[in-house]
C-alpha positions as CSV (number, residue, x, y, z in Angstrom):
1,X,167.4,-39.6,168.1
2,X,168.5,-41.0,171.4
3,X,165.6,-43.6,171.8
4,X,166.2,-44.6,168.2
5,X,170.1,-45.0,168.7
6,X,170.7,-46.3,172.3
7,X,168.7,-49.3,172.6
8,X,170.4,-50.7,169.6
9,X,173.4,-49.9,170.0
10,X,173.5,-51.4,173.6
11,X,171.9,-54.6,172.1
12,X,175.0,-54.8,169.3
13,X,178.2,-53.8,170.9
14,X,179.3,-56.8,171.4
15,X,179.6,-58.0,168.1
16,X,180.1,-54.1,166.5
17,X,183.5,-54.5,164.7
18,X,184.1,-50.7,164.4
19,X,185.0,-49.0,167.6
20,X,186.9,-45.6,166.7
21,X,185.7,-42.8,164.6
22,X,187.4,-40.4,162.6
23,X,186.6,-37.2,161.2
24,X,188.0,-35.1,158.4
25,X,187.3,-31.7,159.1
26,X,187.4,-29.6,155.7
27,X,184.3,-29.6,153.9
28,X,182.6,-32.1,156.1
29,X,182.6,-30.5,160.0
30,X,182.9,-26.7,158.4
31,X,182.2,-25.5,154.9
32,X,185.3,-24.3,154.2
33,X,186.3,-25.3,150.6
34,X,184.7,-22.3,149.3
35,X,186.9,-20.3,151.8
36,X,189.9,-22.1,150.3
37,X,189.0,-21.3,147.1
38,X,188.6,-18.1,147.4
39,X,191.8,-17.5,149.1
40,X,193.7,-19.3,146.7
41,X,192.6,-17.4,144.1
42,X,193.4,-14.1,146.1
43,X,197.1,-15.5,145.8
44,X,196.8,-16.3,142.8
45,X,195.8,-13.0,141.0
46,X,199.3,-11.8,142.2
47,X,200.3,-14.5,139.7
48,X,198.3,-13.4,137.0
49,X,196.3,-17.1,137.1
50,X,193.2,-18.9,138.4
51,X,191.5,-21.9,138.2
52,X,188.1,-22.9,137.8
53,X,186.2,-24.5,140.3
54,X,185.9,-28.0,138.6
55,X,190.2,-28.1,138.8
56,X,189.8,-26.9,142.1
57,X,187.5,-29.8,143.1
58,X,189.7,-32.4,142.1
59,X,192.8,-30.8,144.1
60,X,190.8,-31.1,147.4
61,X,191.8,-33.2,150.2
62,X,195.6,-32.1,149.5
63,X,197.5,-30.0,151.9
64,X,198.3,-26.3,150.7
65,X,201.8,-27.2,149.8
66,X,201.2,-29.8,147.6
67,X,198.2,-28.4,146.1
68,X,200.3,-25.7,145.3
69,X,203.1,-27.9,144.2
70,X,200.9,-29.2,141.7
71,X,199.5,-25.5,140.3
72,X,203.0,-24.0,140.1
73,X,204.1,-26.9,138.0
74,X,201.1,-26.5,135.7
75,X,201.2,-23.1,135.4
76,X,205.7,-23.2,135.3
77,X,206.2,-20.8,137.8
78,X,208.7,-20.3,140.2
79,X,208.5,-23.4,143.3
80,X,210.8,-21.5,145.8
81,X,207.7,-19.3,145.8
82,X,205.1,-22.2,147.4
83,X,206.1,-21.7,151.3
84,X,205.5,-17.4,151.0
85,X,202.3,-18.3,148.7
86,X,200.9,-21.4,151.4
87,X,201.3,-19.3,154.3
88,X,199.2,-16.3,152.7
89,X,196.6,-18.6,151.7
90,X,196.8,-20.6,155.0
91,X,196.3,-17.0,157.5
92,X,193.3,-15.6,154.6
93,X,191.3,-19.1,155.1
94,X,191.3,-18.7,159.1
95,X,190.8,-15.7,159.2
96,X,187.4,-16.3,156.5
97,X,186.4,-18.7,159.2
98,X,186.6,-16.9,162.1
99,X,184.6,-14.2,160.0
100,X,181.9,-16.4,157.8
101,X,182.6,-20.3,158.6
102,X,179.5,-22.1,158.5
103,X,178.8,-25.3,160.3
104,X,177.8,-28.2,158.1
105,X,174.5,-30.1,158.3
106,X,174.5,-32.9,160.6
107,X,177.9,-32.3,161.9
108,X,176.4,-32.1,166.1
109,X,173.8,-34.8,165.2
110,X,176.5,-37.6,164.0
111,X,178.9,-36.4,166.2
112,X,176.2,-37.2,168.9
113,X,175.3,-40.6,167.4
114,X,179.0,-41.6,167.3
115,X,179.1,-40.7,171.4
116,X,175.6,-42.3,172.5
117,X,177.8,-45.8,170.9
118,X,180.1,-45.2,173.2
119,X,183.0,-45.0,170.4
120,X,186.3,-43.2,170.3
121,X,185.7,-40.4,168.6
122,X,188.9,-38.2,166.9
123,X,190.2,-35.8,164.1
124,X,192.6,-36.1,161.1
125,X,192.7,-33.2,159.0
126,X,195.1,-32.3,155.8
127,X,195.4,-28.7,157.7
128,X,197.6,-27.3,159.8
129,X,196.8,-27.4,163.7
130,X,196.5,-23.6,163.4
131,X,193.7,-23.8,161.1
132,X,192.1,-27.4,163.1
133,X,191.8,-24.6,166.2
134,X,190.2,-22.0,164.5
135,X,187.4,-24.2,162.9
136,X,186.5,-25.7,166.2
137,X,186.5,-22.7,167.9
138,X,184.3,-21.7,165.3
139,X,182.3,-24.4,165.5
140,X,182.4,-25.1,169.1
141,X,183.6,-28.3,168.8
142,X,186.8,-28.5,170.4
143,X,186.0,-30.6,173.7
144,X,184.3,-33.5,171.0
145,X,187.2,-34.9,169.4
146,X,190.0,-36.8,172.3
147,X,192.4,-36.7,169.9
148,X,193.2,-33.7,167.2
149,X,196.1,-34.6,164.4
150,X,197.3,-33.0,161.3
151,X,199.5,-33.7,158.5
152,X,201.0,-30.7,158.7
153,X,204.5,-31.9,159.8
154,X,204.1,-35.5,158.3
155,X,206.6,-36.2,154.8
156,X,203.0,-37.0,153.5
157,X,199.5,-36.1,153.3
158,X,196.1,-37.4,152.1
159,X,195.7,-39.7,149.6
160,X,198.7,-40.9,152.4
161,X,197.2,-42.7,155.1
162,X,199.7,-41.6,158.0
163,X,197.7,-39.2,159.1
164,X,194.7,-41.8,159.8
165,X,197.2,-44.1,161.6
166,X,198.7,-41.7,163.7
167,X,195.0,-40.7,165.0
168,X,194.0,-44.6,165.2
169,X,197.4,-45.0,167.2
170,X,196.9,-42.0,169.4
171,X,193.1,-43.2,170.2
172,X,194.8,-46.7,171.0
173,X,192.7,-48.0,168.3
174,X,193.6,-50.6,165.0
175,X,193.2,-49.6,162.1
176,X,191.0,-51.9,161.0
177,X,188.4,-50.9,164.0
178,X,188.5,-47.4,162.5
179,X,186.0,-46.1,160.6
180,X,186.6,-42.8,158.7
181,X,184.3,-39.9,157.5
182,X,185.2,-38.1,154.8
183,X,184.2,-35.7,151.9
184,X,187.5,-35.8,149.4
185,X,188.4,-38.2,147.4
186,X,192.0,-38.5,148.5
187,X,190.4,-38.7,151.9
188,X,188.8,-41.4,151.1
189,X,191.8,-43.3,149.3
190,X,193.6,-42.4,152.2
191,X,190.9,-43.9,154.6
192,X,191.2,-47.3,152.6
193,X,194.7,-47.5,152.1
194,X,194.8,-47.6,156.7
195,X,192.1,-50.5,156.3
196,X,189.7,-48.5,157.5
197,X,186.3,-48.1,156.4
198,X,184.6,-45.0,155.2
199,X,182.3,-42.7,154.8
200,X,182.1,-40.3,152.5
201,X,180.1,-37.2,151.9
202,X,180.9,-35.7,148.5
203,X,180.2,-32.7,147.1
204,X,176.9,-32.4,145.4
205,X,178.4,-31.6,141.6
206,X,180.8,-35.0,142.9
207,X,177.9,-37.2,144.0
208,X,177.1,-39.1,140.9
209,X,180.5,-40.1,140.1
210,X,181.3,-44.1,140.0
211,X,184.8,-43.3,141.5
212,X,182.8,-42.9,145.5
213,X,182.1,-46.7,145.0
214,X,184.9,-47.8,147.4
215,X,183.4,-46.3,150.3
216,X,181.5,-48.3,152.4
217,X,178.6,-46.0,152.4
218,X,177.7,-42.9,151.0
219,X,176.1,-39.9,151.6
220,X,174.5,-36.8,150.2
221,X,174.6,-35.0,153.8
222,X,175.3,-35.8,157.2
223,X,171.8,-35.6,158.0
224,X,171.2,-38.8,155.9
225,X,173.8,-40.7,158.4
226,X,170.6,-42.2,160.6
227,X,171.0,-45.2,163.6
228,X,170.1,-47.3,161.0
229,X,172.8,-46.6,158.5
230,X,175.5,-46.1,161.4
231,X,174.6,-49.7,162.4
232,X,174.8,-51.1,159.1
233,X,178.6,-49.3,158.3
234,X,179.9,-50.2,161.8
235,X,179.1,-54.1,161.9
């Protein structure tokens, strides 16, 4: 990959107008939807509810409190139960990854791609910083990202943009030299609501819908995301 990647890259960066990078983290670096899932549905049962996994899919990209927010108002029960119910679901789901979280494909190649340009290189994640931790201990990608930021604390989270803005701010980096990378749809809204470009890796029942358009490039797998791709989204 290097041989493929470097000369290029030297030969463009003058003109490249993307200079940051930004990763999502859920469902793209770890596959940890399926954790989520599960451990939502854990809490749940105490509830005498579930969901299927095609309502689940379109709730992703939320934070736990809101995701919750919008179950307990479907399902009428009692809200002043979302903060015990968010913080069950929040310990089960890193605790599932430090038992069975699995890497996804590509992650350490792109990830390498992004560094051989020479580009910023952060994380923006929905989760709490608790849970950021745990995956990239997990994943052993702690020392890859210079800047780590959550939207745990923020009054709003993805399809919100903050979260992408604080991380462009914190890398010193415009918005508009940001590209994002991204597997949710309100990720993805979120990305182009900053200015940023995207690019998103949806899940494989998601791929074929018309609504992934926006992006500026999509992907079936991070292993797709090739020098020549990465030079075409990052001109």
């Amino acid at each position: 990959m290097t041989n493929l990647l470097v000369g290029p890259l030297l030969y463009l960066a003058p003109t490249m107008a993307i200079k940051t990078v930004i990763f999502d983290m859920d469902g793209l670096l770890i596959d940890s939807e399926p954790l989520w899932f599960e451990a939502a549905l854990e809490s749940f049962n105490a509830f005498n509810i579930s969901i299927d996994q095609e309502a689940y899919n379109q709730t992703t990209g939320l934070r736990t409190k809101e995701f919750l927010h919008h179950w307990f108002t479907h399902f009428n029960l009692d809200l002043s139960l979302i903060p015990d119910t968010e913080t069950a679901i929040t310990e089960s789901v890193i605790q599932k990854v430090k038992e069975k979280g699995q890497v996804m494909e590509g992650v350490y190649e792109s990830i390498e791609m992004v560094k051989k340009a020479g580009m910023k290189i952060g994380l923006a994640s929905s989760s709490p910083m608790a849970l950021i931790t745990a995956v990239l201990e997990k994943t052993s990608l702690r020392y890859q990202f210079s800047v780590l930021t959550s939207a745990e604390h923020l009054p709003y989270g993805k399809p919100n943009p903050q979260v992408f803005i604080n991380c462009a701010q914190s890398l010193d980096s415009h918005p508009t030299t940001c590209l994002c990378v991204e597997d949710s749809f309100n990720g993805m809204i979120a990305a182009k609501a900053a200015r940023m470009k995207c690019v998103v890796v949806p899940h494989p029942d998601q791929y074929p819908q018309d609504r992934w358009n926006i992006a500026d490039l999509k992907l079936r797998s991070l292993l797709e995301w090739d020098p020549k791709l990465f030079l075409q989204v990052i001109q």
